[in-house]
N, CA, C and O atoms as a printed pandas DataFrame, in Angstrom:
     atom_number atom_name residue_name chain_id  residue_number  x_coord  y_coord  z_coord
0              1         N          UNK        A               1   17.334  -10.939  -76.321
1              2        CA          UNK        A               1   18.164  -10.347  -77.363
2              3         C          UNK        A               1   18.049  -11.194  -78.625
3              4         O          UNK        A               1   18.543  -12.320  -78.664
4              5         N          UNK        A               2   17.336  -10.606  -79.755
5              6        CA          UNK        A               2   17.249  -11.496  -81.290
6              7         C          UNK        A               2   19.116  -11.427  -81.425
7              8         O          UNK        A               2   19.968  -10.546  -81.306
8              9         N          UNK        A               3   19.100  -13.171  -81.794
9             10        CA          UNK        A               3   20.838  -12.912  -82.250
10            11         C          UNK        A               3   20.744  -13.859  -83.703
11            12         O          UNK        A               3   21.471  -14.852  -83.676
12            13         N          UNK        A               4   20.021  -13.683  -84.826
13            14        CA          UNK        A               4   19.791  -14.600  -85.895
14            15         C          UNK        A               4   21.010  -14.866  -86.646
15            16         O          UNK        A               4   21.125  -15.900  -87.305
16            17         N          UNK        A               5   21.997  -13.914  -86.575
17            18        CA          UNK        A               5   23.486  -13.586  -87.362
18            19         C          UNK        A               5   24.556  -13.820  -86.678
19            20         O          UNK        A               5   25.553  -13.301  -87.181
20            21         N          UNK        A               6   24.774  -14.513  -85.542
21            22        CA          UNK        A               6   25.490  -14.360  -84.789
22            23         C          UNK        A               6   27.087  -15.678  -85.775
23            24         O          UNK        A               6   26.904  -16.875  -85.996
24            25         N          UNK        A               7   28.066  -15.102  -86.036
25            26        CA          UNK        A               7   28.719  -15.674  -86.429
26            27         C          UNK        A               7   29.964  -16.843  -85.696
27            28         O          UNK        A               7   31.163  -16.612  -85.541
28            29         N          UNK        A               8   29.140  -18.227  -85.306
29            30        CA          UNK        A               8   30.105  -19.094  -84.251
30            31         C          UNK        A               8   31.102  -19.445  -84.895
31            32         O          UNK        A               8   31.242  -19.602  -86.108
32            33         N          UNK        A               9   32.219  -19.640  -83.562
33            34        CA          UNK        A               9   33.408  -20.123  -83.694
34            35         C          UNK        A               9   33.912  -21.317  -81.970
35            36         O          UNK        A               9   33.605  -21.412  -80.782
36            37         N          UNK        A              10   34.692  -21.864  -82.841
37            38        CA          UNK        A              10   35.334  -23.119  -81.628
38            39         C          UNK        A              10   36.637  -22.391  -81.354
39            40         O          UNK        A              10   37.247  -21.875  -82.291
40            41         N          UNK        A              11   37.104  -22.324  -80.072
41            42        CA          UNK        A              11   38.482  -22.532  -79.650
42            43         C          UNK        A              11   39.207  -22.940  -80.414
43            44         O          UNK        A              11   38.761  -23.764  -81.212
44            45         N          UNK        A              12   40.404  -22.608  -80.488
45            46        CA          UNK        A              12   41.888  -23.214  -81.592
46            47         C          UNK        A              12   42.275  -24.141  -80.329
47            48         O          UNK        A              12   43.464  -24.437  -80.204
48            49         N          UNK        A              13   41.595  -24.488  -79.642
49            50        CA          UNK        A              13   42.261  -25.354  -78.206
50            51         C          UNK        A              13   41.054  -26.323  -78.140
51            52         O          UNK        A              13   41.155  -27.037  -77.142
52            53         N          UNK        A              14   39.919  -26.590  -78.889
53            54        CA          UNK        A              14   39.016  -27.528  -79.101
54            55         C          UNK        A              14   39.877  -28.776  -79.831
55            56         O          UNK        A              14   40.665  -28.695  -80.773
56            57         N          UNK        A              15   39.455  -29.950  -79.072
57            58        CA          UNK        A              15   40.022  -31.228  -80.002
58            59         C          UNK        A              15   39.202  -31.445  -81.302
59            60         O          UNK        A              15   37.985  -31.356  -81.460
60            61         N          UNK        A              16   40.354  -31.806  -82.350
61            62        CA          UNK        A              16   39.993  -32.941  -83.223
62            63         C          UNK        A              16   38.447  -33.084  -83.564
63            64         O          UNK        A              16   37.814  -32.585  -84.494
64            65         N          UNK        A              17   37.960  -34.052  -82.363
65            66        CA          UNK        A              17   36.813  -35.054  -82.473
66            67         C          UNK        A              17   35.759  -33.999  -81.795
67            68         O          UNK        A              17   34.688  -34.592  -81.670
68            69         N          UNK        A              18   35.692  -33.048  -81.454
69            70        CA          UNK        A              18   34.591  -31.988  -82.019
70            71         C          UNK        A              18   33.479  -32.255  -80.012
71            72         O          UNK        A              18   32.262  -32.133  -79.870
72            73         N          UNK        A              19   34.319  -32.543  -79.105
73            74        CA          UNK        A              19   34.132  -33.404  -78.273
74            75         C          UNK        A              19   34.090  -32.601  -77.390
75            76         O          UNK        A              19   35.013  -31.803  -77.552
76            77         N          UNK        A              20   33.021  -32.180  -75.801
77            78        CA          UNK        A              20   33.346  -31.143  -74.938
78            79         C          UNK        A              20   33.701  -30.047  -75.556
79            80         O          UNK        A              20   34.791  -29.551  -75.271
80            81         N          UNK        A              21   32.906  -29.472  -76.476
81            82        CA          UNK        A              21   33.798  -28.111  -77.024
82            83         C          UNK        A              21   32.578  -27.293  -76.667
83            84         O          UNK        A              21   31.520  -27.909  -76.542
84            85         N          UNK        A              22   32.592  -25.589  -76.433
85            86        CA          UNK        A              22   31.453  -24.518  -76.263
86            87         C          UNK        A              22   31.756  -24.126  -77.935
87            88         O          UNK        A              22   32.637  -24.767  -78.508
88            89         N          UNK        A              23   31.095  -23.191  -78.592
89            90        CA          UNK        A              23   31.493  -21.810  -79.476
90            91         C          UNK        A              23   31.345  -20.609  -78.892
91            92         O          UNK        A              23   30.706  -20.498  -77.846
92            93         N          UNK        A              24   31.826  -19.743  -79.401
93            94        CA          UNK        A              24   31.237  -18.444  -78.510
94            95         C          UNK        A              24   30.362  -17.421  -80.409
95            96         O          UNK        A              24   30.072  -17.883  -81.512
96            97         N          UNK        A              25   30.311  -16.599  -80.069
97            98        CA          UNK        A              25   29.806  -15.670  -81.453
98            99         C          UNK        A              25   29.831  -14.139  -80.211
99           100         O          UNK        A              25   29.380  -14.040  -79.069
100          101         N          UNK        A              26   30.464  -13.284  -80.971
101          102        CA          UNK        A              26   30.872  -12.043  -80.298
102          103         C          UNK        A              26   29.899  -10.981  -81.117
103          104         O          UNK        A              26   29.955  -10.876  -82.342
104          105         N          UNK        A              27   29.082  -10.278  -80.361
105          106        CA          UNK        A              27   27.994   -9.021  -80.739
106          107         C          UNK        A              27   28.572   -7.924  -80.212
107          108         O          UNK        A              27   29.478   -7.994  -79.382
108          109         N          UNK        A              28   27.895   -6.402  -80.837
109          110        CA          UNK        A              28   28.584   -5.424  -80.115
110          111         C          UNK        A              28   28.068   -5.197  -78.476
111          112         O          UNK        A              28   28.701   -4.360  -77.833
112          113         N          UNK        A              29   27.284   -5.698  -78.001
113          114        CA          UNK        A              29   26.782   -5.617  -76.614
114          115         C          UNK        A              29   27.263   -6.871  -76.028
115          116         O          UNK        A              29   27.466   -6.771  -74.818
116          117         N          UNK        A              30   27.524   -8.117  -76.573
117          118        CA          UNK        A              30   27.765   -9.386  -75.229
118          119         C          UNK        A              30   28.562  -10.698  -76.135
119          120         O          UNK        A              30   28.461  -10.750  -77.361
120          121         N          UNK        A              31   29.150  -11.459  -75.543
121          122        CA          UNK        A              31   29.342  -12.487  -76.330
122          123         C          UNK        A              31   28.793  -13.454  -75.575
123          124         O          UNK        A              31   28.609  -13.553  -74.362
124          125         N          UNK        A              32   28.462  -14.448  -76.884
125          126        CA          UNK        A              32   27.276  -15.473  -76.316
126          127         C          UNK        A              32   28.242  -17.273  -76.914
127          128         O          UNK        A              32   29.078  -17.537  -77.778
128          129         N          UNK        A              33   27.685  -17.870  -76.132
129          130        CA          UNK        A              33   28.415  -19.094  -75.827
130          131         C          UNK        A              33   27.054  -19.967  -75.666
131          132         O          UNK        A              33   26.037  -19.767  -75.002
132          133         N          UNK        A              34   27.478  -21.115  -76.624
133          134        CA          UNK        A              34   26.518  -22.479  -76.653
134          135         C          UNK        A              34   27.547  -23.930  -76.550
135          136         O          UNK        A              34   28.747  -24.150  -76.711
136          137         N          UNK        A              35   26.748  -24.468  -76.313
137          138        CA          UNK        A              35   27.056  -26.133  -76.576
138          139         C          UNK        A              35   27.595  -26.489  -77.954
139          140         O          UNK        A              35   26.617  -26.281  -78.673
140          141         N          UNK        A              36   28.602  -26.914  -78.750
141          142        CA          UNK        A              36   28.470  -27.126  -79.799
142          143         C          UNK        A              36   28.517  -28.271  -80.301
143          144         O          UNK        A              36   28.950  -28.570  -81.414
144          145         N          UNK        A              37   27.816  -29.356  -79.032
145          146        CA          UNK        A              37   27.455  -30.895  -79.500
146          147         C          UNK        A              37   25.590  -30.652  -80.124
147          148         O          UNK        A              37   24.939  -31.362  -80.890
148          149         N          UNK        A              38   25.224  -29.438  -79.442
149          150        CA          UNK        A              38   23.796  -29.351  -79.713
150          151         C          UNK        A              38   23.430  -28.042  -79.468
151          152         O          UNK        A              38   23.094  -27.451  -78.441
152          153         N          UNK        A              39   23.600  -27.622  -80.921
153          154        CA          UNK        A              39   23.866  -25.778  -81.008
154          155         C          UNK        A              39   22.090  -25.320  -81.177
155          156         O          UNK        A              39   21.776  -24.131  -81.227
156          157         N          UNK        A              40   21.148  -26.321  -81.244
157          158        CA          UNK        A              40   19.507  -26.061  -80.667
158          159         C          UNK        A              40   19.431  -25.703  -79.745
159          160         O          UNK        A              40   18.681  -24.750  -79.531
160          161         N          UNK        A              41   20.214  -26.320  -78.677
161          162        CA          UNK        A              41   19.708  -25.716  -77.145
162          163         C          UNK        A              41   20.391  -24.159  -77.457
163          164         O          UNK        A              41   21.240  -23.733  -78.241
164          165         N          UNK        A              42   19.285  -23.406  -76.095
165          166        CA          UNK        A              42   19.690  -21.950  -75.922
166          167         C          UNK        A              42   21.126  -21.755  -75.455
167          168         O          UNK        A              42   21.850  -22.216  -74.572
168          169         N          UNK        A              43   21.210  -20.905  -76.400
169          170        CA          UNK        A              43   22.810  -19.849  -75.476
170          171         C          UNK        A              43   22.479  -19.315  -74.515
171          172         O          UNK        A              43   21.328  -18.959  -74.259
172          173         N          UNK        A              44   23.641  -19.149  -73.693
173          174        CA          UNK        A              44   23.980  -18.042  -73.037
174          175         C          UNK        A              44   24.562  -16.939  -73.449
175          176         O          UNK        A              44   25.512  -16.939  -74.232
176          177         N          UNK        A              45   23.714  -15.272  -72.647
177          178        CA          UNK        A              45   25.302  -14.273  -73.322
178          179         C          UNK        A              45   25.829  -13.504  -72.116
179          180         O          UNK        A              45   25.142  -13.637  -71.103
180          181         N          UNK        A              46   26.892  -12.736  -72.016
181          182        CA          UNK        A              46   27.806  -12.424  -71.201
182          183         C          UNK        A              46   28.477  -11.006  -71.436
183          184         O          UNK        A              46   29.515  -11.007  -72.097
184          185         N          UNK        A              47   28.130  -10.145  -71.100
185          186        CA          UNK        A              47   29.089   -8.375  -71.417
186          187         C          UNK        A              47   30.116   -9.393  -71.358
187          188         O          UNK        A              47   30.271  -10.524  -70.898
188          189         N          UNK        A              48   30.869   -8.357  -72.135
189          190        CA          UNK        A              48   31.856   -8.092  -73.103
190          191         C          UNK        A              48   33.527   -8.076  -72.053
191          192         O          UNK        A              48   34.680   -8.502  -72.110
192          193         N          UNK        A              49   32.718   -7.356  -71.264
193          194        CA          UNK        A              49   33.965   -6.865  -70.043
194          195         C          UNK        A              49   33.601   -8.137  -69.473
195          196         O          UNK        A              49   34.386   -9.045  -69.746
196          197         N          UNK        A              50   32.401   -8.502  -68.594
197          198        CA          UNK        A              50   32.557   -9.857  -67.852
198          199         C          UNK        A              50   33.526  -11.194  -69.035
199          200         O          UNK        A              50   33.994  -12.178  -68.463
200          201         N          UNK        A              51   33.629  -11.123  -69.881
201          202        CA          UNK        A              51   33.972  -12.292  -70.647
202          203         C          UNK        A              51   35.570  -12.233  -70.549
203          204         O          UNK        A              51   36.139  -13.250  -70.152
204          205         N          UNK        A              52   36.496  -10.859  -70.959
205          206        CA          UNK        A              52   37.383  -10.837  -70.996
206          207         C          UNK        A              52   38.043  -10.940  -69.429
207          208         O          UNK        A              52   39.144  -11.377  -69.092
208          209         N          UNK        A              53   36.817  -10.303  -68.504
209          210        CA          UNK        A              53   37.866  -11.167  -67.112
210          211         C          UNK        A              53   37.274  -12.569  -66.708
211          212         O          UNK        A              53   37.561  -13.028  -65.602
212          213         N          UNK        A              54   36.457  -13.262  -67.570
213          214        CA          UNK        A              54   36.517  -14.766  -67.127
214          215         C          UNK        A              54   37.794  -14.884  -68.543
215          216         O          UNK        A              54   38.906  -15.201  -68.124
216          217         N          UNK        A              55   37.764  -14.806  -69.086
217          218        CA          UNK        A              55   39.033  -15.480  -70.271
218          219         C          UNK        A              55   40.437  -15.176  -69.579
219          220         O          UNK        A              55   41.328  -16.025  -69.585
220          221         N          UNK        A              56   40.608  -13.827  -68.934
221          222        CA          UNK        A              56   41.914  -13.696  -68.268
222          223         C          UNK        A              56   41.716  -14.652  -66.763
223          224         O          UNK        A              56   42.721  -15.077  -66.194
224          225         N          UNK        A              57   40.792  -14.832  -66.399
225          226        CA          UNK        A              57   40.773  -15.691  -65.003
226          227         C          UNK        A              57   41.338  -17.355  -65.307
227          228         O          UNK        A              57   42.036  -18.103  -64.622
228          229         N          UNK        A              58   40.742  -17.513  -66.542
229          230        CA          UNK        A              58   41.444  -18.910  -67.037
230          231         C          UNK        A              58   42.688  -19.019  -67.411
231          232         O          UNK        A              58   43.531  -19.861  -67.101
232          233         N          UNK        A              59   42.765  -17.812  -68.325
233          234        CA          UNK        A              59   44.612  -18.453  -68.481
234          235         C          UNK        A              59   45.451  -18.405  -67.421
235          236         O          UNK        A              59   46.553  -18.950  -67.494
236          237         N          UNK        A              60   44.926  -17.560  -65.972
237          238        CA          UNK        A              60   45.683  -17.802  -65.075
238          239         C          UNK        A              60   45.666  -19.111  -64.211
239          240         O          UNK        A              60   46.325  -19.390  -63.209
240          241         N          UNK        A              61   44.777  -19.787  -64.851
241          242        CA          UNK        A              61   44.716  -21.147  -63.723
242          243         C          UNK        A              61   45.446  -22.254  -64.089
243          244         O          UNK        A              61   45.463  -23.250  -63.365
């Protein structure tokens, strides 16, 4: 999937010091999630539906 535009963002629950944090960038087919100590390496991406039940699986833990 070409994603050249993909517009990243950090968690409002990322620390400070920029430390252990992912970004995600949301497309109309998947949202995709990188490293954001080293946003060179490849992403991963994830439907849309799989994402919102891993995001609801976390806030339940």
């Amino acid at each position: 999937m070409n994603t050249p535009d993909l517009d990243w963002f950090k968690s409002s629950y990322s620390s400070a010091q920029g430390d252990d944090c992912v970004e995600v960038a949301v497309s109309k087919q998947a949202v995709h999630v990188r490293d954001s100590k080293d946003v060179a390496l490849t992403h991963f991406s994830v439907g849309r539906e799989e994402w919102s039940r891993f995001v609801g699986f976390a806030a339940e833990a």
